[in-house]
N, C-alpha and C positions, 0 to 999 in steps of 0.2 A: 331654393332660397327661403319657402316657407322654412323647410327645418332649419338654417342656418339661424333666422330669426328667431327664431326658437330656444337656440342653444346658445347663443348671445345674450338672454335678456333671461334667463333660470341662472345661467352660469354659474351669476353674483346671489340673485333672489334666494336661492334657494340654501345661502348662509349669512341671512337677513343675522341672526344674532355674531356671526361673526363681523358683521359690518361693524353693526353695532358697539363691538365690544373693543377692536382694533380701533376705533374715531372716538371711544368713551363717552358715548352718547346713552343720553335716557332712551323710553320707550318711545315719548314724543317726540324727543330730537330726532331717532330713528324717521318716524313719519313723518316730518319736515324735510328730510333729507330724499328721504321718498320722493316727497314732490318734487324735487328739481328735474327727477326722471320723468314722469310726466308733466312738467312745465315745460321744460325742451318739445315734448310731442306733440303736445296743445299748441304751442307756438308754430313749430311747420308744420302740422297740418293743414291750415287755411291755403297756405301757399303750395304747397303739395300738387293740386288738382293741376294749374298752372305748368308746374314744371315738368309735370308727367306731359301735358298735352304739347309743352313745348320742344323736350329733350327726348320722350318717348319710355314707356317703362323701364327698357334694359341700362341706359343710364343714368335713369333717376335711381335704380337699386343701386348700380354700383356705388353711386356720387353716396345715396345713404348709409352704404357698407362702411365707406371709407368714414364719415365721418361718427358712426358709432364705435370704429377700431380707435381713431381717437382718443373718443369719448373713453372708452376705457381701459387706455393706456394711462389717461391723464387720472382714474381712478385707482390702479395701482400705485403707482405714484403720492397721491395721497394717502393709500393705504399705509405704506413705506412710512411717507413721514407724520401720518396725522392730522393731516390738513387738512380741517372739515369744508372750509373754504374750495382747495381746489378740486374735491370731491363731489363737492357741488355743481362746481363749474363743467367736471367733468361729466356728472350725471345729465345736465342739461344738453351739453353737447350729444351725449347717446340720444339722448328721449329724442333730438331734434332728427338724428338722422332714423330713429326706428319709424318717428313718423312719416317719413317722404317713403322710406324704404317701405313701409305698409301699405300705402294707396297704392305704389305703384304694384309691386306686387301683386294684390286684389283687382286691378286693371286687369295686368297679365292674364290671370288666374279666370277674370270674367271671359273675358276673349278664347282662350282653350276652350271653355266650358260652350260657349257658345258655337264653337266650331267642329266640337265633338256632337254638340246635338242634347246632350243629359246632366244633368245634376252633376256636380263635380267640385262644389265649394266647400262642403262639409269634407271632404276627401283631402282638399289643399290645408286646410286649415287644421285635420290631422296630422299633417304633415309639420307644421307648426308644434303643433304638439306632443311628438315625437321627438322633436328638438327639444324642448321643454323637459320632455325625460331622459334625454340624454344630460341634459345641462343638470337635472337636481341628479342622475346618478354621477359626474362628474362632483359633485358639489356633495354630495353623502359622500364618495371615496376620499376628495381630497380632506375631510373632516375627519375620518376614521384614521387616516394616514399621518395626519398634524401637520398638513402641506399649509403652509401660509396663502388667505385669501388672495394677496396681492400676487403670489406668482401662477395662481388659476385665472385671475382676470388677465393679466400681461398674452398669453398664453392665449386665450380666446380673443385678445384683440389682434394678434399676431397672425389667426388665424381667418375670420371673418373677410376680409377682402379677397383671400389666396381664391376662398370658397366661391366668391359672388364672380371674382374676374374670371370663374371657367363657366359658371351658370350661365351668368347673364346672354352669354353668347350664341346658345340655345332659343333664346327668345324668338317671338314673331318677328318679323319687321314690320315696324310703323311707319304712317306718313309721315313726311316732315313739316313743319309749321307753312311751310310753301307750296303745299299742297291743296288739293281741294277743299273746302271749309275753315281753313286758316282764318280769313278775315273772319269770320263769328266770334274768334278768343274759344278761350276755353269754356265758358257760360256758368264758371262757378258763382255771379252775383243772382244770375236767375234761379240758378238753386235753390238756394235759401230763402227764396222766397214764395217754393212749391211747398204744399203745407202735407202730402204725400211725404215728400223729404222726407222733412223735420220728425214728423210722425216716426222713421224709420229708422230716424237717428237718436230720437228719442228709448227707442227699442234697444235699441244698441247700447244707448246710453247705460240702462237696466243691468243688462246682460253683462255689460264690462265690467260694470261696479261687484257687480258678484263674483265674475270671476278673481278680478283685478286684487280683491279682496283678499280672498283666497291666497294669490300669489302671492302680496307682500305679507301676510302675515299669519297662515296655517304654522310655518314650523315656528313662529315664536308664539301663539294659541297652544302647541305642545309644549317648547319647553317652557312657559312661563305659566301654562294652566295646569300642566298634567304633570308639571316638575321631573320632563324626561330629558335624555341628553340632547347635544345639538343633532347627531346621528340619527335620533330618532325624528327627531323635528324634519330632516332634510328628508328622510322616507315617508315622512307627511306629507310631505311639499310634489314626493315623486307619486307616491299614491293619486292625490289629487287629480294630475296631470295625466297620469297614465288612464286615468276613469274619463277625463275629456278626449283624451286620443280614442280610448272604446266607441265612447258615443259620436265622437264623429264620422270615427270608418264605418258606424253604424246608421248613421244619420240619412247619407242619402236617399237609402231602400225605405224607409221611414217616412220621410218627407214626399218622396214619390206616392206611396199609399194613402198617406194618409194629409198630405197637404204641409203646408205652410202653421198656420196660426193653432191648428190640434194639435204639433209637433212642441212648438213651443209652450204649447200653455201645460202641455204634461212634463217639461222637463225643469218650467219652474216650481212645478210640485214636487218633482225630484230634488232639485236643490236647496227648496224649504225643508225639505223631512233630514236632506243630510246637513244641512246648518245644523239643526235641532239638536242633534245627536253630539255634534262638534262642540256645541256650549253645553251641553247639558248632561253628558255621558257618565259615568263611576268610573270608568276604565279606558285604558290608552287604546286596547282593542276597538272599541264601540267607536269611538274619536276615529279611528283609522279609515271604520267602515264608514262611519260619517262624511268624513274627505272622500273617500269614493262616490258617494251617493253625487254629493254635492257636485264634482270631478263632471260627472253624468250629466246632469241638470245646467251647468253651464256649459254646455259644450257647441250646443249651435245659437245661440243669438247670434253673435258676433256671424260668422259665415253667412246664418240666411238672412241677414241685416245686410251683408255686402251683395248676395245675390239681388236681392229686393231692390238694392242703389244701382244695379246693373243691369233694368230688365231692359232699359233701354238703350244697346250699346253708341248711339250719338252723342248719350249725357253722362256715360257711366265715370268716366275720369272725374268730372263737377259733383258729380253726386256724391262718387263713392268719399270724397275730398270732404264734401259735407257733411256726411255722417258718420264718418271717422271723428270729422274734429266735434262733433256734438258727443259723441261715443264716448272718447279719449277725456271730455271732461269728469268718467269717473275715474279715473286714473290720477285726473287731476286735484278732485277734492278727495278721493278715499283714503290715502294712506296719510293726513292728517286727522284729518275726521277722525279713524280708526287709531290712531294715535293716543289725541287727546281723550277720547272716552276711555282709553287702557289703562291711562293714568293715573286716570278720576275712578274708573270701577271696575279695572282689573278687562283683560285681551279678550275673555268668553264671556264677557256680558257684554263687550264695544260690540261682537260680530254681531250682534242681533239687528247690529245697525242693515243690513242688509235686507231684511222681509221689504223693509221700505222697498229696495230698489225690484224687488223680486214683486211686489203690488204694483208698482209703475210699467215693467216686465211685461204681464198681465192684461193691464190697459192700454198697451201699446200692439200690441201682438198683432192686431187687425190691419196693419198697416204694410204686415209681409203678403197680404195678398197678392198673389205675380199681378201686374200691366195686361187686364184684354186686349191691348194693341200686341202683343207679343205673343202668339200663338206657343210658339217654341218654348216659353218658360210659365206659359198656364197649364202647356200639359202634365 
């Protein structure tokens, strides 16, 4: 289900100027339109923790499966006729169900990892983005082919529930709300008001914005900076992704050695050096290696931010819910943000907007320290 996520949410991303160009959208319209897909996320994720604790993870995926197949049937659709309108609506719809569909998932994923005994999120989360490169080589072939955006998304929406309704089945079994600790609720109001949390959502926060970044607009930073085709742009997009799946199936041996917050604080150095390179290069080459670097550098916030929300699996649904939805707010503000400053000063001087979020990054790092009540995830 990671990669399915994966390969849903590159699908489209990764022919950001085909969007573009079929809705007859500016730069910034682009990045408004953007947001509707993270303003769907940001919206169910608060509720998210709730329905995972009440339905269980393996139906809260489904139930978000189906409602991103939706989502972007209802974007083909508007691809077809133009309708920036219902492409919105349908983005929202996606963004809504990628969010329920993410918590639970990282529920899931907590709970494996927890009953395996070892590190194992940077591994799922590879998985994820292995989907991601599946979806931008899907997205570079249907470009080189002259396949119309609208009948690759129809296609992946057609596809994504087929995927979830045999996964999901595989899941653990959970309690049912009738079960022991029911009457607690799910305890997503005391969350947020653990200052741990927040700290760690805050982390998250960081990490997404860079990556987040990245995904809505490396191939339009090529073909709008480096004046390369959309092909190339889409091999930007795969490059990228392919450098965060390295680092993740690389991550855990990593993290095991060497800890928590020295993992992160060298891989925001890695993705300072490869921004660098992205705005500021002579050649498409250098650009490429740049997206790599960068690919690298954000590969684990996002997972050891959701391990960090799981050390304690009583609260992990509330937390992980919380830190999602603090997370998911760069999603929310970046691909306007990054819009408007493209507009005003051209797509390779907007990405600089990111060191900010790579300093916050930085400052927050401390807060993956694993829980000393949790033996099993200090080791």
């Amino acid at each position: 289900m990671f990669a399915a996520n994966g390969v849903a949410f590159a699908s489209f991303l990764s022919r950001a100027p085909s969007l573009r160009g079929d809705l007859e959208l500016s730069t910034a319209g682009l990045g408004l339109l953007l947001l509707s897909l993270s303003a769907g996320a940001v919206a169910g994720l608060p509720l998210s923790g709730p329905v995972v604790h009440r339905v269980g993870p393996a139906r809260a995926v489904f139930g978000g499966s189906l409602a991103v197949a939706s989502g972007l049937a209802a974007l083909a659709g508007a691809l077809v006729l133009g309708a920036v309108p219902l492409a919105a609506a349908g983005l929202v719809v996606t963004g809504l169900g990628m969010g329920v569909w993410d918590v639970a998932m990282n529920v899931e994923g907590a709970d494996v990892e927890r009953r395996l005994g070892r590190s194992l999120m940077p591994r799922l989360h590879a998985a994820f983005s292995l989907g991601t490169v599946a979806g931008a080589l899907l997205g570079a072939a249907s470009a080189a082919a002259g396949a119309a955006l609208a009948i690759q998304v129809a296609a992946v929406a057609a596809a994504v529930p087929v995927v979830a309704f045999v996964a999901v089945r595989a899941f653990h079994r959970t309690e049912r709300p009738t079960d022991r600790g029911a009457a607690r609720g799910s305890g997503a109001s005391a969350a947020w008001r653990e200052r741990r949390t927040v700290a760690v959502g805050l982390l998250v926060l960081a990490f997404a914005f860079t990556e987040g970044t990245a995904n809505d607009w490396v191939a339009v930073a090529l073909v709008d900076g480096y004046g390369t085709s959309e092909t190339i742009g889409a091999v930007a997009f795969g490059v990228f992704v392919s450098a965060m799946t390295a680092g993740r199936l690389g991550g855990s041996r990593a993290l095991d050695r060497f800890g928590r917050v020295v993992v992160l604080r060298a891989t925001a150095a890695l993705a300072l050096a490869g921004l660098l390179l992205v705005v500021s290069s002579d050649t498409t080459g250098l650009a490429l290696t740049g997206a790599a670097l960068w690919g690298i550098g954000a590969s684990l916030g996002f997972p050891v931010g959701m391990s960090a929300a799981s050390d304690d699996p009583a609260r992990a649904a509330a937390r992980v819910s919380v830190v999602s939805s603090i997370g998911y707010t760069a999603f929310l503000a970046g691909p306007p943000l990054v819009g408007v400053l493209a507009e005003r000063a051209g797509i390779l001087d907007a990405l600089a907007v990111v060191v900010a979020a790579l300093a916050l990054g930085l400052l927050a790092s401390g807060a993956a320290r694993p829980l000393r009540s949790d033996p099993a995830r200090a080791s």
